[in-house]
N, C-alpha and C positions, 0 to 999 in steps of 0.2 A: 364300483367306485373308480379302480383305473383305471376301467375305459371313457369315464367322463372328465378325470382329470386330462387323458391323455389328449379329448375333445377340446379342454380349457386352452390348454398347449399350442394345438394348433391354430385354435381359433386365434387366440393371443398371438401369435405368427402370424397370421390372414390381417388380423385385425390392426398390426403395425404396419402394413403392406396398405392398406384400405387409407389408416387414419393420414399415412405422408402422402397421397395422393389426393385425396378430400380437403385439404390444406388449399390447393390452389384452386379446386373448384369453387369452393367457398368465399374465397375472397376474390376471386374474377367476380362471382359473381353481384358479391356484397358490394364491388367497390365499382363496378364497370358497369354492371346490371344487365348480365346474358349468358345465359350457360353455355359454357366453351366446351361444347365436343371435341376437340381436340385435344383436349387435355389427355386421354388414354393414349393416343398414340406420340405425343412429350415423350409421357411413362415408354413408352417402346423406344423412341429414337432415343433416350439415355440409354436404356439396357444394350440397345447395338452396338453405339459408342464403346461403353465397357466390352464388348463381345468382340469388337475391331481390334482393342490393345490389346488385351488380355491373350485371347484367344490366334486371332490371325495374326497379329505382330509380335507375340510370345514376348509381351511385356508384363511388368509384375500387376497382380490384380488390383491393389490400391492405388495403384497408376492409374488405371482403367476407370475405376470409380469416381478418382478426382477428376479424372479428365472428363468427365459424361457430363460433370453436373456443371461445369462455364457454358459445355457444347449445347446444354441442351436448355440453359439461361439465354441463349445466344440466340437459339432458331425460337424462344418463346419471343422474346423483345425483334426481331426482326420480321416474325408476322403479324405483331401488334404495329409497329410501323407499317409494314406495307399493306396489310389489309383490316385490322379491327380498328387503329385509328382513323379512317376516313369516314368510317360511318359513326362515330360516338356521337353524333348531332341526330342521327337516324332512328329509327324505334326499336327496341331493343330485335327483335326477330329479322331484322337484317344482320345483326351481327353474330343474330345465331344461327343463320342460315349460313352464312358467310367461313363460319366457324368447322362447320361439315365438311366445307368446299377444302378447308384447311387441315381437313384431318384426312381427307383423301388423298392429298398432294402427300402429304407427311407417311399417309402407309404405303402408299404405290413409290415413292421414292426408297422404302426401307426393301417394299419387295423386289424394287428393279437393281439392289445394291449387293442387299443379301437373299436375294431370292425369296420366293414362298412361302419354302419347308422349314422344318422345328429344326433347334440347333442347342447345343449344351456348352453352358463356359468350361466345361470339362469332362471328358470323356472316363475318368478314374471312377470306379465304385465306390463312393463311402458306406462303411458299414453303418449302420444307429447303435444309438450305445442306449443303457438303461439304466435308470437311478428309481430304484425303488418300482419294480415294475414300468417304470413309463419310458418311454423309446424319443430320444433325440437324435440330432445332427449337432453336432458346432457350430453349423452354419444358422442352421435355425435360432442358437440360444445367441449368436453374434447379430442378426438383425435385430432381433428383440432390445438388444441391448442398445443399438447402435441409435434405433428410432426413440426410446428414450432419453438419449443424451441429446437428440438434436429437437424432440418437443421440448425438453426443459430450454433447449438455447434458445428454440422461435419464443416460448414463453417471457423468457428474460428480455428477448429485443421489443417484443411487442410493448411488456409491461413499462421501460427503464427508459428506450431508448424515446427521442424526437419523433423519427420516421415511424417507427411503431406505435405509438400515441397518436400519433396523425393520420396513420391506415385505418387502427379502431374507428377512429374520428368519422372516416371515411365513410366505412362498413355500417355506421349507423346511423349517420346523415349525413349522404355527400352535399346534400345542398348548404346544410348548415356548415357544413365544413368548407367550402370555398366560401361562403362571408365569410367568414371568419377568418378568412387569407393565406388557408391551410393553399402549399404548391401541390395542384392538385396532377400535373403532367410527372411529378417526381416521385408521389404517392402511385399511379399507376406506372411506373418503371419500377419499383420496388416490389408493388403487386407480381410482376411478372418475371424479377428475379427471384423471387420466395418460390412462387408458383412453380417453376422450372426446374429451379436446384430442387426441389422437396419429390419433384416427378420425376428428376432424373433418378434419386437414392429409391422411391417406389419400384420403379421399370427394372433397376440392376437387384433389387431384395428379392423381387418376383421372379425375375430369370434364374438368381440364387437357388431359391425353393421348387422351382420347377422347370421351364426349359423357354427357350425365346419360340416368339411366332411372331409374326408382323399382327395377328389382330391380338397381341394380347391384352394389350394396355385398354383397346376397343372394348374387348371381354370383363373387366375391370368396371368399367366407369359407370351402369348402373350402381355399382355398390358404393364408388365414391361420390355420386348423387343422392344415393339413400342415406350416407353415413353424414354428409353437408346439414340435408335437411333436415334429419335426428338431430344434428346439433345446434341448427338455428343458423340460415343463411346469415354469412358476416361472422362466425363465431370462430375463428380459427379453432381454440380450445373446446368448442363444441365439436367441432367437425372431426377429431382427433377423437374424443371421447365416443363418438357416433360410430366412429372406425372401428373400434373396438368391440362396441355391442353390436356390430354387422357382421362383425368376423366370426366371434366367439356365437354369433345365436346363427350363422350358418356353418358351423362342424357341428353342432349340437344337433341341428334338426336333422341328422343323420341319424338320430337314436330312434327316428318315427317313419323318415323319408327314406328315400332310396339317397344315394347323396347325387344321380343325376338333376335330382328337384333343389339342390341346394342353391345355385343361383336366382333358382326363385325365390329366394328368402329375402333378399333386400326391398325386389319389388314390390315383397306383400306390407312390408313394413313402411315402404316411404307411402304405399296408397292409405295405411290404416291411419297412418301418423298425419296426411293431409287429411285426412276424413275429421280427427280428433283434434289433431292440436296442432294446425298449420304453420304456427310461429316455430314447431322447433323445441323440443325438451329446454334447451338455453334460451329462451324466448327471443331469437331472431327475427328476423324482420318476414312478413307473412309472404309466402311464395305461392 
């Protein structure tokens, strides 16, 4: 039994790391209609950012995190201008080809800045502590916590606010939503500040819990595709939810697998899950 709460634990850490990154996949895709490969390496260009302050400028770490998530708002809306808006007229697989070209540029710039090799926001040993047999970090119970303060806050903006009504709007019928006079150039800038900041706090949780690489975010993005489509392309709160049941059911399959095979676990879930029920446990739109 502890060793599968301890499994819940991490999983539930994996799976807040999953769910803020599957955020922007899901609505690029809900709202723009083309899976942005790029998004993993977003998730890395914030973690560096933070790694830059933090780290090499020996500024304070919540410096470093606030500052990731404008920087990497900043390089998402700057290559939606200069190369995913010129083809929105185009078929969607130009701008997912397009999308690759942009995640290359985005890691060979991280590896020509900061190099190749692994890197740590901090070189200190923490010890893990134990509550009732089960072994944490602080760090760990502080992501956990951090990503549920800010799915309630995208919850509230999406539910309450204009923009957020109008992205939904978006997410499940763009067509119907520009009749309808919905701005749809200010609905996709919104898209890609959500998307950004939510990839920057992804990229800096994951460096948190384990250590930077230039392909991490890369390493990553099947799971935030599997965790999208669990929840119903367009579903923000699906795609959250989906995060969660990707994370938690890869530490689990460690109880059967080697945990080398745990990566496999997304992809067997998003092939089962097209096989069964293509719209998405949130009945999203059919991908």
């Amino acid at each position: 039994m502890i060793e599968i709460l301890q499994l819940l634990l991490y999983g539930t850490l994996l799976g807040s790391i999953i769910a803020l990154g599957a955020v922007g996949v899901t609505l690029t895709f809900g709202i723009l209609g083309f899976a942005n490969f790029a998004h993993g390496d977003l998730m890395a260009f914030g973690a560096y950012v933070c790694f830059l302050l933090y780290t090499q400028l020996a500024m304070p770490f919540w410096l470093g995190l606030v500052a990731a998530v404008p920087a990497t708002i900043l390089l998402a809306v700057v290559v939606d201008r200069v190369l995913y808006r010129r083809f929105r007229a185009s078929r969607p697989i130009i701008s997912l080809i397009s999308s690759f070209g942009a995640a290359l540029i985005v890691r060979s710039a991280i590896q020509i800045i900061w190099g190749p090799g692994t890197h740590l926001y901090s070189s200190k040993l923490v010890m893990a502590q134990r509550f009732e047999g089960i072994r944490y970090k602080p760090d760990q119970l502080l992501i956990i916590a951090a990503t549920l303060v800010v799915v309630i806050a995208l919850h509230l903006f999406l539910q309450r606010t204009r923009v957020g009504k109008a992205m939904r709007a978006m997410a499940d019928n763009a067509t119907l939503a520009r009749l309808s006079g919905i701005d749809t150039e200010r609905v996709i800038l919104w898209t890609w500040v959500i998307g950004g900041g939510l990839a920057a706090l992804a990229g800096v949780f994951l460096a948190m819990d384990t250590r930077l690489q230039p392909e991490m975010g890369w390493f990553l993005l099947l799971a935030c595709f599997a965790a999208a489509i669990l929840g119903g392309i367009g579903k923000p709160m699906g795609a959250i939810a989906g995060g969660y049941i990707i994370g938690i059911m890869m530490e689990l399959s460690t109880l059967v697998l080697p945990a080398e095979y745990s990566p496999v676990v997304p992809f067997a879930i998003m092939v089962l899950l097209l096989l069964v029920r293509p719209t998405g446990l949130f009945a999203g739109r059919s991908t």
